[in-house]
C-alpha positions in Angstrom: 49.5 -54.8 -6.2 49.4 -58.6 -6.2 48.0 -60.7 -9.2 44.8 -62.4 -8.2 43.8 -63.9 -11.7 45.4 -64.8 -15.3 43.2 -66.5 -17.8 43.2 -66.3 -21.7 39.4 -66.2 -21.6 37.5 -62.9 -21.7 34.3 -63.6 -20.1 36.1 -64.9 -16.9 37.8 -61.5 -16.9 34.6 -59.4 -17.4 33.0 -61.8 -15.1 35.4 -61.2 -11.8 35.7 -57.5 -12.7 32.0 -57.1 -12.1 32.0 -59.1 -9.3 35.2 -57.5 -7.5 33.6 -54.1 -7.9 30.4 -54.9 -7.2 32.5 -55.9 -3.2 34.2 -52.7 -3.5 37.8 -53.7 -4.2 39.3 -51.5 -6.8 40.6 -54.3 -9.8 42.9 -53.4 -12.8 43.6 -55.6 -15.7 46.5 -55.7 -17.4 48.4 -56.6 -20.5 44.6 -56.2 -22.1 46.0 -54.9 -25.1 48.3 -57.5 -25.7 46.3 -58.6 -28.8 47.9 -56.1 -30.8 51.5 -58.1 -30.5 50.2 -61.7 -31.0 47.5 -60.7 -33.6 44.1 -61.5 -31.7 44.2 -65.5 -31.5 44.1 -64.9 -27.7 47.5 -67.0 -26.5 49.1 -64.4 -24.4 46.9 -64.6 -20.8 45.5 -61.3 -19.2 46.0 -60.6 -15.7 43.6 -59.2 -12.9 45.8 -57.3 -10.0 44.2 -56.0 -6.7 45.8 -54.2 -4.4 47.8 -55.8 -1.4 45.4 -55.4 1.5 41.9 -56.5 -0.7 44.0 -59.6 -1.9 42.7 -61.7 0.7 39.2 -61.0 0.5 39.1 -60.8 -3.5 40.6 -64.8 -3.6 37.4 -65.7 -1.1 34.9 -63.8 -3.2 36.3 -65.4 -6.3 36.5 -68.8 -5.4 32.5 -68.6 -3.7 31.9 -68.5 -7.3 34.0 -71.0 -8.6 36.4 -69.2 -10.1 39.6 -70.3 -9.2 42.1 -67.1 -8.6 46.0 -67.7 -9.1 
């Protein structure tokens, strides 16, 4: 798996999730419970991974709507 977005912001998270699906590449997020360490003030950046073969496609998709991958 390759990482393909980090942001500290939620919606942006939710946002490429539903877009990456709705293209058919399977996305996890990680370190989404990381909250419970740094107590909820949102410092600590969650990650989007997609596999190795979608990576490609999934940085096109998200930057045609302006969302800049890593």
């Amino acid at each position: 798996m390759k990482e393909l977005l980090r942001t500290n912001d939620p919606t942006v998270i939710a946002f490429a999730t539903a877009i990456l699906e709705g293209e058919d590449i399977t996305v996890f997020a990680m370190d989404v419970h990381m909250s419970v360490l740094e107590g909820s003030i949102g410092i600590l950046p969650r990650r989007l991974m997609v596999r190795d073969q979608d990576h490609f496609r999934a940085r096109s998709i998200l930057a045609d709507h302006d969302i800049i991958p890593a």
